[in-house]
C-alpha positions, 0 to 999 in steps of 0.5 A, a space after each residue: 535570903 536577902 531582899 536588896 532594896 533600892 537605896 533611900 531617896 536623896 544622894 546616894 552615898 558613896 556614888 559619885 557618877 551616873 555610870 557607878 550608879 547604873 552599875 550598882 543598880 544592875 548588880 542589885 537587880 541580877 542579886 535580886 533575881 538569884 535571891 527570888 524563889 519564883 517570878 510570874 509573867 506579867 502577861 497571865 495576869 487577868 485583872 489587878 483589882 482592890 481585895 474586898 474578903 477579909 479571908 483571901 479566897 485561894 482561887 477564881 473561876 475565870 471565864 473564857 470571855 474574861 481572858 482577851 487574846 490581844 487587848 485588855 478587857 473592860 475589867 482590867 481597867 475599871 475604876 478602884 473603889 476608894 474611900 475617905 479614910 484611905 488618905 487618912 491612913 498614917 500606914 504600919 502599926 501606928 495607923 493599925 491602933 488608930 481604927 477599930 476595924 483592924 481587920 477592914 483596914 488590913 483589907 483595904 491596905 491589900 490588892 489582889 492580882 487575878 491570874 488565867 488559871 484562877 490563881 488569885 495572889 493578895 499582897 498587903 502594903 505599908 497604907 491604903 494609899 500604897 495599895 491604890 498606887 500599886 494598882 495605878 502603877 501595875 495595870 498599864 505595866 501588865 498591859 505594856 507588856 502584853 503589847 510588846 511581846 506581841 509587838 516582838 513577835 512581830 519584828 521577828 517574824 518580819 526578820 525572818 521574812 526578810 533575812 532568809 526569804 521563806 513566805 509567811 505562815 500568814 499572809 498579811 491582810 490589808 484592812 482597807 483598799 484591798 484589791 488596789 493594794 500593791 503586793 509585799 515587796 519580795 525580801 532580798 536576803 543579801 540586804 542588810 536589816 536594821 532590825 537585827 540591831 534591836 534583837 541582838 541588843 548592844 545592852 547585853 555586851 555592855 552589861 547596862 541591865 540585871 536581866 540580859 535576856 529572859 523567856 520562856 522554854 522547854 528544858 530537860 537534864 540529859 539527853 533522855 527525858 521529859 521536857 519540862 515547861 522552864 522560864 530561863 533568866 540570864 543574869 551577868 554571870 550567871 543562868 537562873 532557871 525557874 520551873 513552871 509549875 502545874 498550878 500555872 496556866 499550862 496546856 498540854 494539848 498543842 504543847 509543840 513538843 517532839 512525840 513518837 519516833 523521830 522521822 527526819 523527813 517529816 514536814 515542819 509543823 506550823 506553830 503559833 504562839 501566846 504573843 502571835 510568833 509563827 514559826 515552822 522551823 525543824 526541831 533540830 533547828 531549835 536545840 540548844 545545849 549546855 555542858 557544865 561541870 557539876 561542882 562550882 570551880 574558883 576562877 582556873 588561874 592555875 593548871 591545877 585547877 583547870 579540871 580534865 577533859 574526862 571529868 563529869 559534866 552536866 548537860 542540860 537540853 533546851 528548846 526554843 521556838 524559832 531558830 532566830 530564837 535559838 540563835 540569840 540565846 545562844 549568842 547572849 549566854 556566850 557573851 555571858 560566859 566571856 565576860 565573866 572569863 574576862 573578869 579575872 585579870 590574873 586568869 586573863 594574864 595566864 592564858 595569853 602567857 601560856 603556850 610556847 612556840 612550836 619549832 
């Protein structure tokens, strides 16, 4: 397992431009994520705080008033405790053998991250002084986050709305004036959307992220099964899969997932969402699959590597929460698998040579 840090500062070498720089950069980042055993959402993160027990406690009884729906509580922001040798610490071994109390400055070099199942997560740093920039830097992280999930949920729904012409789960309220307020505009869904250019981001086809598109679903091997509660990372060339464990925050009931016999004519069950996306497409209409073969394949630059029609392949089921959803990972892993087809130019080369006319 390698850790792929970021270059020291200063000029980096062997970099000449910008644009190698960037492509550098995403390469780390997408190796970063094959390397990773798990990932957390930033989103299940309750409070980011200094730790004060020499022993890390495994776990905390969160109260339901702790947990805010849609804005941060008073206790995500409040102020971190510092003291006077926090910025005397040299940092590693050296500022270690300088203090008596080992064990204290340990402590204080360590912040602790307070999740909605009452996980707690303690990290130890290089200085006190690294511990304090941590917390400064991760709360307004974890607090954009939230917002702009919400705020995606929103432009979706809005997309939605206005692409296909169907009413709102929820009916916009409008706060203030709301007798005299004109009512919404009825879409027109032969007009073009503007929003469609920031959900089907450019970015993904131009390969200028190491994350192409990441999420939440639920996912099971085989046509038969349980779904399992999956977070899906799409990387250039390839698809990580990081399973959501019991331990983390995970609700059973009002889980969305299909039960019972399936009835076609049943009405769509509205459903709403941790960000606020509403949604009351049929199940069939959030369903996507992939066939993979089994073994991993060199590139096929030859026939006799091109595997048969009858080989074994894996079929993996997935489940979004929208069909907007569905769309764009579909989208986004097709674009995916074309660009890596697209890497091999003695693969390319064949397959526009292959073939003869017919007469």
């Amino acid at each position: 397992m390698q850790a792929h840090p970021p270059p020291p500062p200063g000029p980096s070498i062997g970099v000449n431009d910008s644009q190698a720089l960037n492509t550098s950069e995403t390469i780390r980042g997408a190796r970063q994520v094959l390397e990773a055993t798990g990932m957390t959402d930033l989103r299940n993160v309750v409070a980011v705080r200094r730790a004060f027990q020499v022993i890390p406690s495994q776990s905390e009884e969160v109260a339901a008033h702790d947990v805010p729906e849609w804005e941060d509580g008073e206790s995500f922001w409040e102020n971190v405790d510092t003291y006077d040798d926090d910025y005397r610490d040299g940092g590693g071994e050296e500022g270690l053998a300088n203090v008596q109390d080992k064990q204290q400055r340990q402590v204080r070099r360590s912040f602790e991250l307070l999740l909605k199942s009452g996980r707690i997560m303690r990290f130890e740093v290089y200085s006190c002084q690294y511990a304090l920039e941590w917390i400064a830097r991760l709360r307004p992280l974890i607090s954009y986050w939230k917002k702009r999930h919400q705020v995606d949920a929103r432009e979706e729904m809005d997309l939605v709305h206005a692409s296909t012409g169907r009413p709102r789960i929820t009916a916009r309220r409008h706060v203030h004036d709301e007798q005299d307020a004109a009512p919404e505009t009825p879409p027109d869904p032969d007009k073009s959307s503007p929003d469609l250019s920031s959900f089907y981001n450019w970015c993904l086809l131009d390969g200028c992220r190491a994350i192409s598109k990441c999420g939440k679903l639920f996912s099971r091997k085989g046509l038969r099964g349980q779904y399992k509660h999956v977070q899906l990372v799409l990387v250039p060339g390839h698809l990580v899969q990081f399973r959501i464990t019991g331990t983390s925050l995970y609700h059973r009931r009002g889980k969305y997932l299909p039960e019972g016999q399936y009835d076609p004519d049943s009405p769509p069950l509205p459903r709403r969402y941790q960000d606020g996306l509403e949604s009351n497409d049929q199940d069939e209409d959030t369903l996507f699959m992939i066939w993979s073969y089994k073994k991993e394949r060199d590139a096929y630059v030859s026939s006799k590597n091109i595997p048969p029609l009858s080989a074994k392949r894996q079929i993996f089921v997935f489940r979004t929460r929208s069909k907007l959803e569905r769309d764009a990972w579909v989208w986004a892993i097709k674009a995916e698998v074309e660009k890596a087809a697209r890497d091999v130019p003695a693969r390319e080369k064949l397959l526009r040579e292959d073939g003869e006319l017919l007469t």
